[in-house]
C-alpha positions as CSV (number, residue, x, y, z in Angstrom):
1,X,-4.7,18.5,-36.6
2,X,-2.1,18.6,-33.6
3,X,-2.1,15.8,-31.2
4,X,-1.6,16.8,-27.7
5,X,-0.2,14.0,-25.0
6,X,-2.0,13.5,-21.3
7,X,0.9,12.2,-19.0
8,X,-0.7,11.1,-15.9
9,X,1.5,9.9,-13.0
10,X,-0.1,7.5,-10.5
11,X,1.6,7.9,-6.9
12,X,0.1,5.4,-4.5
13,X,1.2,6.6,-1.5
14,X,1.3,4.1,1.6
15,X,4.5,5.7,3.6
16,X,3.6,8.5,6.5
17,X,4.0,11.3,4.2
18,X,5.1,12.1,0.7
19,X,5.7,14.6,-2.0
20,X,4.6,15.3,-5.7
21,X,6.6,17.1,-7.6
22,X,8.1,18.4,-4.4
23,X,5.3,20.6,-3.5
24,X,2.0,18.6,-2.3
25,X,2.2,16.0,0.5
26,X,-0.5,14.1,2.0
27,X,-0.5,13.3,5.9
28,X,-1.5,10.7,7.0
29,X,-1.6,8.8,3.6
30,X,-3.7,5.7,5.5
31,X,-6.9,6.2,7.4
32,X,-8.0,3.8,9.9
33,X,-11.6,3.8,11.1
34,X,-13.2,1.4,14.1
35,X,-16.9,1.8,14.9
36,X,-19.7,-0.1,15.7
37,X,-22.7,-0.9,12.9
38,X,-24.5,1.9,12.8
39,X,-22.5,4.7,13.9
40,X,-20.6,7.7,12.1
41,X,-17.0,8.2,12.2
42,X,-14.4,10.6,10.9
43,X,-11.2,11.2,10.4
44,X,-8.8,14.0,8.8
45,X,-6.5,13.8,6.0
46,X,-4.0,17.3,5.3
47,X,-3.0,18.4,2.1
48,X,-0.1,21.1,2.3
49,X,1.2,22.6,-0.9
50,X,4.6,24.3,-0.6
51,X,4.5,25.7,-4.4
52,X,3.5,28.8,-6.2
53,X,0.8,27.5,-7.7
54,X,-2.9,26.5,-6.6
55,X,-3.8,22.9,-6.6
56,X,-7.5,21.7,-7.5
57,X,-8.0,17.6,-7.0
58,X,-11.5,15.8,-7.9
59,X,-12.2,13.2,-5.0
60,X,-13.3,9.5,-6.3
61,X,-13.2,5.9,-4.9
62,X,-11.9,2.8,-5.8
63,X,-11.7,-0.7,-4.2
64,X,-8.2,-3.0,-4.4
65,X,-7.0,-5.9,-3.7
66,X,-3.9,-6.9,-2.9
67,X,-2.2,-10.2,-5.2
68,X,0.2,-13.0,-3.6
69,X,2.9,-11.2,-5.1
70,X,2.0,-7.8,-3.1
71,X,1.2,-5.7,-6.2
72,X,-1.9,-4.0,-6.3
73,X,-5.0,-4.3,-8.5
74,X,-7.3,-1.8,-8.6
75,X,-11.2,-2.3,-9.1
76,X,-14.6,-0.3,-9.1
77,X,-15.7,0.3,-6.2
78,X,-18.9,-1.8,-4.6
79,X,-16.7,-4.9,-6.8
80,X,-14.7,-6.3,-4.1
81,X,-16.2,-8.3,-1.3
82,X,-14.2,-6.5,1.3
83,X,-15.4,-2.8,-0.3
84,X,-16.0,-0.1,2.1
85,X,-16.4,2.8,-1.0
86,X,-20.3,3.3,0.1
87,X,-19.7,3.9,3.5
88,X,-17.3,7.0,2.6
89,X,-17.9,10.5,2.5
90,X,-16.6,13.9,2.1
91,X,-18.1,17.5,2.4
92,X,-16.7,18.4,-1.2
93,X,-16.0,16.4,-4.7
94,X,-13.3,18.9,-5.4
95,X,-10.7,20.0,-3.4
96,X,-8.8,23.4,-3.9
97,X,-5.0,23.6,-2.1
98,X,-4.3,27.2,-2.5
99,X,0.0,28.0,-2.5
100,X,1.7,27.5,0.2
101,X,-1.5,26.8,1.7
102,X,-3.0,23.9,3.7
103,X,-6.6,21.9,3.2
104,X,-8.0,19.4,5.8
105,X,-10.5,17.1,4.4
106,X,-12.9,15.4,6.7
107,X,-13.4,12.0,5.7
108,X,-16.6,10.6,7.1
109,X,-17.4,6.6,7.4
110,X,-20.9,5.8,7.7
111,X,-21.1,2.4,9.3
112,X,-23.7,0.4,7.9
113,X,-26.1,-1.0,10.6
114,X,-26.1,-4.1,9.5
115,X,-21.6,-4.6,9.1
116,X,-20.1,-7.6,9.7
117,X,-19.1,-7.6,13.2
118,X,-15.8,-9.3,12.1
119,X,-14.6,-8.7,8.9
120,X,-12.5,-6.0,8.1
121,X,-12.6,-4.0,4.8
122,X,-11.4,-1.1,2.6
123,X,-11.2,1.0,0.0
124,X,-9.2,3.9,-1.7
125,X,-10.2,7.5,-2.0
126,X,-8.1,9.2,-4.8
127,X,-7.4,12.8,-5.2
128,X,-6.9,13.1,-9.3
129,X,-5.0,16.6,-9.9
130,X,-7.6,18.7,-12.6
131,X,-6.2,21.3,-15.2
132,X,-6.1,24.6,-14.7
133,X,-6.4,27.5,-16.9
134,X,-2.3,27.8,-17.5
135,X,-2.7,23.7,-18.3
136,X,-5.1,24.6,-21.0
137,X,-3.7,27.6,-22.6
138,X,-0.4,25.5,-23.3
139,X,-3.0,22.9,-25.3
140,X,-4.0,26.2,-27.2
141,X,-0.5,26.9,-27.8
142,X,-0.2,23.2,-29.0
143,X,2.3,22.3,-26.3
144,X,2.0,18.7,-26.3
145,X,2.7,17.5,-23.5
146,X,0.9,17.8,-19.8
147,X,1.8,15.9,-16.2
148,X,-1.1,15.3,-13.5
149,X,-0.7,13.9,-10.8
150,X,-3.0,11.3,-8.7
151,X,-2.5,10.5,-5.2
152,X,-4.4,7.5,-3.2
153,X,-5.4,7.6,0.4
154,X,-5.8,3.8,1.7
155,X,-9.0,3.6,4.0
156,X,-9.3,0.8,6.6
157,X,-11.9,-0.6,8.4
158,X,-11.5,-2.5,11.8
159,X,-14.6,-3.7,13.8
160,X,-14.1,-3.2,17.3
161,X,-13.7,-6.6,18.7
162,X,-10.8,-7.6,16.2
163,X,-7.7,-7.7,17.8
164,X,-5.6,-10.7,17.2
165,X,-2.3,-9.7,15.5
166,X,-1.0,-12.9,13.5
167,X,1.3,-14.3,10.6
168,X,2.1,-17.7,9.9
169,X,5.3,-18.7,7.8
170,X,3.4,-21.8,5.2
171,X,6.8,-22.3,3.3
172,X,10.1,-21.4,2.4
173,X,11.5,-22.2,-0.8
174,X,14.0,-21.4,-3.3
175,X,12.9,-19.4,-6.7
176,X,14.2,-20.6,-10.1
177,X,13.7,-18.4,-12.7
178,X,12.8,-20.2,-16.5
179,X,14.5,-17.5,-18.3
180,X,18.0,-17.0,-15.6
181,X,17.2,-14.3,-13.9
182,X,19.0,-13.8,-10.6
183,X,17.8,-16.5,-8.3
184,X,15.8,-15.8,-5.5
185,X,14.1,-17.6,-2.0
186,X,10.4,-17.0,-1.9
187,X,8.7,-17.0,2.1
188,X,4.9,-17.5,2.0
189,X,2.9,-15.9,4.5
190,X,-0.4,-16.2,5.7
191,X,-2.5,-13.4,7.6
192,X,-4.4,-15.7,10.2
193,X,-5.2,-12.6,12.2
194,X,-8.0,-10.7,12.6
195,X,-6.2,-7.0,11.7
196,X,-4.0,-5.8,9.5
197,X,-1.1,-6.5,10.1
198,X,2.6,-4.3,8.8
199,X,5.9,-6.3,9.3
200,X,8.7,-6.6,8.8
201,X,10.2,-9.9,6.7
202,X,13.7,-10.5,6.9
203,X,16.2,-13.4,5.8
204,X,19.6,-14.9,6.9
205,X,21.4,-17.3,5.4
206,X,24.5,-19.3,7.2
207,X,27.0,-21.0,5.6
208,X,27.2,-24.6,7.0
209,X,31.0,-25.3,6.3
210,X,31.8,-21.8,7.4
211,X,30.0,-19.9,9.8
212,X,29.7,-17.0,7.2
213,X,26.6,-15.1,7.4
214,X,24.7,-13.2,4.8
215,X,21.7,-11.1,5.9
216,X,19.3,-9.8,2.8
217,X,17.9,-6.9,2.6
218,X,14.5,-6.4,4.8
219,X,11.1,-6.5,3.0
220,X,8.2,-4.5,4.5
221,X,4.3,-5.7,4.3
222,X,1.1,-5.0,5.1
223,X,-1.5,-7.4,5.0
224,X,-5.3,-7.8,5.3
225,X,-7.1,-10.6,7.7
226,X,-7.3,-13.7,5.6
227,X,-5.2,-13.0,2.7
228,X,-1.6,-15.0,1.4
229,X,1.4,-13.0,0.2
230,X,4.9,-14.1,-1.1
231,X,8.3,-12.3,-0.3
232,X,10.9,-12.8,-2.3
233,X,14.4,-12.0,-1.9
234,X,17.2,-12.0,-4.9
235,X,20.0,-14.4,-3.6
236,X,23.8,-13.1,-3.8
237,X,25.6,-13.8,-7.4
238,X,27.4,-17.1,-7.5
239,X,26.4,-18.8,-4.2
240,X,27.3,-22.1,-3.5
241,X,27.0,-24.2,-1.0
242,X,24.9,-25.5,2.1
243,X,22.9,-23.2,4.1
244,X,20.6,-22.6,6.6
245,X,18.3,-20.4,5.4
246,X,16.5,-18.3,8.8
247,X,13.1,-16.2,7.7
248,X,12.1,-13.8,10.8
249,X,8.8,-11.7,10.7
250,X,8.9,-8.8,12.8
251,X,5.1,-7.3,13.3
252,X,4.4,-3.7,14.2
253,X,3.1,-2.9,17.5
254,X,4.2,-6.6,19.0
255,X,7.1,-8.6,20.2
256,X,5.8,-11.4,18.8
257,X,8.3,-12.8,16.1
258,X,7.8,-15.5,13.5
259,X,10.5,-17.7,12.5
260,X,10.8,-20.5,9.6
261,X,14.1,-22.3,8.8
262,X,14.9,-24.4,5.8
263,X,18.3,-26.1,4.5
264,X,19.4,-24.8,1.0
265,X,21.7,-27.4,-1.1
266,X,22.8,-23.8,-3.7
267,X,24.6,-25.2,-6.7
């Protein structure tokens, strides 16, 4: 009996826009709803398809949660206490994107009447790329080997009166890995907001004897009310020294900044 192989790529896509397999992209790839309890609310989400081919995608939910170390763990939905899967909506289970065609998909949010006035929640509505006919002919044909594609749209919810925009540095400290991996400095942040909140982390570190800086390379974040992430960055081969190490948090849509310093003795 022939075996056939199912390759399924995941692509999670938080950035404005993005392609798969250069030819579908999703805009806007996040959805942010605000609403009172009670009320309806929609939003659009575009799907253009630049190839030759048709597209057909099957719409389901999942919650997530975010870990300390900023990956992402996905769960069923209605299973995390910040879940917002029940309140969405959309006309059709399964979308078709013609080629070189575009499809707008009204995403509806259904407040419940009786929402927390304060908390904010989400949830991720997936568009999971189906077979077509060509897909299953090669299975016939016992070609082995077939690539979907899924793509996740993140869905927000932000009560109305939340509008404090806040991250607190808890600690700065350096990384030491059991098995020698290149050392890094981890910075600790805490959402004590009540929004999410994007930034920007970034980390200097100045040479006490010398003057020398050396910036790292900026991290970006995005981070629910309540919630505790660490930002590590990979330290340059061979330093030595005493430094001043300088973690600054740059948040979108404010010039607030946070900053949190701490001496380094590197050996």
């Amino acid at each position: 009996m022939n075996k056939f192989i199912y390759l399924f790529i995941f692509l999670i896509i938080t950035g404005s826009s993005s392609i798969l397999a250069q030819s579908i992209s999703m805009s806007p790839t996040r959805l942010f709803f605000t609403g009172n309890p009670g009320e309806k609310v929609t939003r659009t989400v575009t799907l253009q398809n630049s190839s030759e081919k048709d597209y057909v995608f099957n719409l389901n939910y999942k919650d997530w949660v975010r870990e300390e170390d900023g990956n992402k763990v996905y769960l069923d939905p209605g299973s995390s206490k910040t879940s917002n899967a029940s309140w969405i909506s959309t006309l059709e289970n399964t979308v078709t994107v013609p080629a070189r065609s575009t499809k707008e998909i009204v995403v509806t949010m259904q407040i419940p009447a009786n929402a927390s006035k304060s908390d904010v929640t989400n949830s991720m509505l997936f568009f999971t790329q189906l077979p077509q006919q060509a897909d299953k002919t090669r299975i016939q044909n016992g070609i082995g080997i077939i690539t979907l594609f899924e793509v996740g749209l993140h869905i927000f919810y932000t009560p109305p009166g939340n509008h404090v925009k806040s991250l607190d540095i808890t600690n700065i400290s350096e990384v030491n890995s059991e098995n020698g991996a290149k050392r890094k400095v981890a910075v600790n942040i805490h959402n004590d907001g009540n929004t999410i909140n994007d930034a920007t982390v970034e980390f200097e570190l100045t040479d006490k004897d010398s003057g020398k800086e050396i910036k790292l390379t900026p991290i970006s974040i995005s981070m629910l009310p309540d919630t505790n992430q660490t930002v590590q960055f990979s330290l340059p081969e061979n330093i030595s020294g005493n430094f001043l190490g300088v973690a600054i948090i740059k948040m979108a849509e404010s010039n607030d900044l946070r900053v949190g310093e701490k001496n380094f003795n590197f050996k």
